[in-house]
C-alpha positions as CSV (number, residue, x, y, z in Angstrom):
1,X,0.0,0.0,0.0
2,X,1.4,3.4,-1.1
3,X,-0.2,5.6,1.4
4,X,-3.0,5.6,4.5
5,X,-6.0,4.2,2.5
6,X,-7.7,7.1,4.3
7,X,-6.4,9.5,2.3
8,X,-6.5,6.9,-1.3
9,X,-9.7,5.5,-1.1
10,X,-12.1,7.6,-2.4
11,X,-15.2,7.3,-4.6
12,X,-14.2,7.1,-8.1
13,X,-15.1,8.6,-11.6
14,X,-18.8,8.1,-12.0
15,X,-21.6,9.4,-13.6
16,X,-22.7,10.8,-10.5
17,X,-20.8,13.4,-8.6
18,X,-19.9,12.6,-5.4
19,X,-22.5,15.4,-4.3
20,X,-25.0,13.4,-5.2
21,X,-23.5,10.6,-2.8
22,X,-25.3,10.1,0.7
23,X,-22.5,10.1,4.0
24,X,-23.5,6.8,4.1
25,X,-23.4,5.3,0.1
26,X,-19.4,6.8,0.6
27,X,-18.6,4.8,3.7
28,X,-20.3,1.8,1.9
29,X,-17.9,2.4,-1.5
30,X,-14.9,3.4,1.0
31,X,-15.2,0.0,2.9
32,X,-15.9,-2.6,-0.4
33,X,-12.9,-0.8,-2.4
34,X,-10.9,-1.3,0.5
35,X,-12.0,-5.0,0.8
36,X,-11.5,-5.5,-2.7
37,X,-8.4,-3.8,-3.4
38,X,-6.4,-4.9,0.0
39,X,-7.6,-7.6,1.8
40,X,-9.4,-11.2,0.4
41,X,-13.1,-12.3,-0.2
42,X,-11.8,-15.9,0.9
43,X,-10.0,-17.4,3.3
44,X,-7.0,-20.2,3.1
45,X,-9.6,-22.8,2.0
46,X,-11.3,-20.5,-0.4
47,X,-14.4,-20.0,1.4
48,X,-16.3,-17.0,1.5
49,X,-14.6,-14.4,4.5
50,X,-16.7,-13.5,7.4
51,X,-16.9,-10.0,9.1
52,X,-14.3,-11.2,12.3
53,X,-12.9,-8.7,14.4
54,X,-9.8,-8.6,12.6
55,X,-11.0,-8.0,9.6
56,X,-13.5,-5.2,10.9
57,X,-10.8,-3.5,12.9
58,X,-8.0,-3.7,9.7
59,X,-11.2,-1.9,7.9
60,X,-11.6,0.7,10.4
61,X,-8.1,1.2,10.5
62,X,-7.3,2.0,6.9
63,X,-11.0,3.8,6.0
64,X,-13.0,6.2,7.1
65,X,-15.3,4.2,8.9
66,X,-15.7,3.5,11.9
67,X,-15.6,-0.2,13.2
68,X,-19.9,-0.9,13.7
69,X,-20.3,0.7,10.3
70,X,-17.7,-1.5,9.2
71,X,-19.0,-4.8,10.3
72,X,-22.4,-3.9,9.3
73,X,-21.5,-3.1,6.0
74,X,-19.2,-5.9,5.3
75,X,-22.0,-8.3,6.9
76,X,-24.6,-6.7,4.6
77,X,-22.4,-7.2,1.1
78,X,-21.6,-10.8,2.1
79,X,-25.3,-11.3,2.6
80,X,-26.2,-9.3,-0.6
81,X,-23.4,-11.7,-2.9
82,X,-24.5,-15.0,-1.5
83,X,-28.1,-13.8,-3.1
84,X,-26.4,-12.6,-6.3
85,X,-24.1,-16.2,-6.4
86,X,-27.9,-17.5,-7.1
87,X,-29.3,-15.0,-9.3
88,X,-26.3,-16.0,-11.5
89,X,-26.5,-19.3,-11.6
90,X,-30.4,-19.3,-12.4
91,X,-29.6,-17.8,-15.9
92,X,-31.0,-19.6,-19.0
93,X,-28.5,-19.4,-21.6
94,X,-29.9,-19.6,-24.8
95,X,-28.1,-18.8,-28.5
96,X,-31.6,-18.3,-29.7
97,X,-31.3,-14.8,-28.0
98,X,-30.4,-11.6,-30.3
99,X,-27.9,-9.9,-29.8
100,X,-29.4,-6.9,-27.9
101,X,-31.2,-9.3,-25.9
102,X,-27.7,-10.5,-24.5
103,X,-26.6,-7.4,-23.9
104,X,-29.5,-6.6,-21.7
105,X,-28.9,-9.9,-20.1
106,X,-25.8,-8.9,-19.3
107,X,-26.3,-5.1,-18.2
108,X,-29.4,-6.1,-16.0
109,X,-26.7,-8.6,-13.6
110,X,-24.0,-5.3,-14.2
111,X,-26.1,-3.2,-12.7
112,X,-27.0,-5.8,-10.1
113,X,-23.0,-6.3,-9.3
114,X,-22.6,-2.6,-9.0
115,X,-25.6,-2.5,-6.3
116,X,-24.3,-4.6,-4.4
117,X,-20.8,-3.6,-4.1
118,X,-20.3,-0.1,-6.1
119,X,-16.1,-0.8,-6.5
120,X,-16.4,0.2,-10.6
121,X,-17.3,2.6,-13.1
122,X,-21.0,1.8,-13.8
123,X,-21.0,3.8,-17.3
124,X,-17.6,3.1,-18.0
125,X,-18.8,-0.6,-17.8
126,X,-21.6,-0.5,-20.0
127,X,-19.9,0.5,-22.4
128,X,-16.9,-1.8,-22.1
129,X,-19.4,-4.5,-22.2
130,X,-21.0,-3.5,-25.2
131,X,-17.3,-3.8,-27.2
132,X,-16.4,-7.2,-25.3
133,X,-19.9,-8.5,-26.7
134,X,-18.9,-7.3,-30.1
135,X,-15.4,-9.3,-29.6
136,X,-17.3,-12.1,-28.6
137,X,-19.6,-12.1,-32.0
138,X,-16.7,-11.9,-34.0
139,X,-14.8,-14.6,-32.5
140,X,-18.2,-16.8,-32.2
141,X,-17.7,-16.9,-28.6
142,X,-20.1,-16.5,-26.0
143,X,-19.1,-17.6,-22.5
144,X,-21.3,-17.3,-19.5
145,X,-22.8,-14.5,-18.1
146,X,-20.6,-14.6,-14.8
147,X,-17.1,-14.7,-17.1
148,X,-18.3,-11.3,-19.3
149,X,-18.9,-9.5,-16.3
150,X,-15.8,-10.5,-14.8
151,X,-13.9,-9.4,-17.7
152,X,-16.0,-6.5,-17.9
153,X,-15.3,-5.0,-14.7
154,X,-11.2,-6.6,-14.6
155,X,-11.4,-4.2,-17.9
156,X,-12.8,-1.4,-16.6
157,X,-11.1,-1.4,-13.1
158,X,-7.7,-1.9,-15.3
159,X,-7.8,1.2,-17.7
160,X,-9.6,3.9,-14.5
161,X,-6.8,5.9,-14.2
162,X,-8.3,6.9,-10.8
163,X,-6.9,3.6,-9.3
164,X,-3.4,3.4,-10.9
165,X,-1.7,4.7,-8.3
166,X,-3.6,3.4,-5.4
167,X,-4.2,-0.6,-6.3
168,X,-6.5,-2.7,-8.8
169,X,-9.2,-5.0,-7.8
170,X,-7.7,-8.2,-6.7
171,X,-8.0,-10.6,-9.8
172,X,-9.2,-13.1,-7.1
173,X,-11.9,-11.0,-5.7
174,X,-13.2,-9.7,-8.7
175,X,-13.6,-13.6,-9.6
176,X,-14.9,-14.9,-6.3
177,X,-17.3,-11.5,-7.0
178,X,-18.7,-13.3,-9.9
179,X,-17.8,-17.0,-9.3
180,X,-15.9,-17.4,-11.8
181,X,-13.4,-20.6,-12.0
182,X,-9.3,-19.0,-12.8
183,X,-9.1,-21.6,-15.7
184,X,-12.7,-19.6,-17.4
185,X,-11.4,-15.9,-16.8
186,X,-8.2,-16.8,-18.1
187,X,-9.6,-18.9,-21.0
188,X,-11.8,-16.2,-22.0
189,X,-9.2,-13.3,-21.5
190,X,-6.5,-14.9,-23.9
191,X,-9.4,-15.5,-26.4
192,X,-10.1,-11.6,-26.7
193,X,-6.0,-11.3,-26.5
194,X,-6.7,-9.6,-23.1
195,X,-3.5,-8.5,-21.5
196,X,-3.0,-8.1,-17.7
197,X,-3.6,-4.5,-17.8
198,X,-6.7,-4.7,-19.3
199,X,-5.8,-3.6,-22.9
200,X,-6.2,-5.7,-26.4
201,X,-3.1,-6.8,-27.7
């Protein structure tokens, strides 16, 4: 870590100006960029992390917020993904869908993702998943919902120059985000000619 995350993390480029940004929606994207970006979804066994005290007071430590709102937010995201994990898995793929159909597909979870944990660009996003879908016509290759949004937001994370300095998304994070296995990110990454900072070869 470069610096006091107090002082990095704050909200990033958005539609929205951070006037239009509640006290509390800033803790809330202060604490999940801070979970994302320095610390782990999972523990040694690659389960799902719970709120502990260490984690809480790490949190409070490096943020703005203060250890209850820590807890309670971190308690409420972990909540909010396990219901997402389903939502994702109940998709119906279908190749009978048009092309603007998957794309809506596809935004509708986005915006879902950036609900629950607002750690990207939501615009920015959008429209980096309207050019990955076009990748993914030419190169006849459609992978799950879960794996374009994962590439979507590694993308998008990658080229915000607001986080250069201050630290990515953890490549793990963002996949436990969207559970996504490492073999279907990376799969689909070197298929588009994805490099590592988020560019096309």
């Amino acid at each position: 870590m470069v610096q006091n995350t107090k002082e990095v993390i704050i909200l990033p480029n958005s539609t929205s100006g951070p006037s239009s940004f509640s006290s509390d929606s800033m803790v809330r994207s202060v604490v999940l960029n801070y979970l994302f970006r320095f610390d782990s979804l999972t523990d040694n066994t690659d389960r799902l992390v719970v709120a502990n005290p260490f984690l809480v007071n790490r949190i409070a430590k490096e943020t703005i917020a203060s250890e209850e709102e820590a807890l309670s937010l971190v308690e409420r995201f972990l909540e909010e993904l396990e219901v997402y994990w389903d939502r994702l898995r109940s998709i119906k793929r279908s190749r009978a869908h048009k092309r603007d159909d998957l794309y809506k597909i596809s935004c509708k979870y986005l915006h879902q993702a950036h609900e629950i944990a607002p750690i990207f660009d939501l615009q920015r996003a959008e429209e980096n998943l309207k050019i990955l879908q076009t990748l993914f016509s030419k190169e006849f290759f459609w992978p799950k919902v879960s794996i374009q949004l994962t590439l979507v937001v590694f993308v998008t994370d990658r080229n915000d120059s607001h986080w250069k300095n201050i630290g990515s998304i953890l490549q793990k994070n963002l996949r436990t985000f969207f559970s996504c296995s490492a073999y279907a990110f990376h799969r689909s990454r070197n298929k588009l000619a994805i490099n590592k900072e988020g560019q096309i070869d």
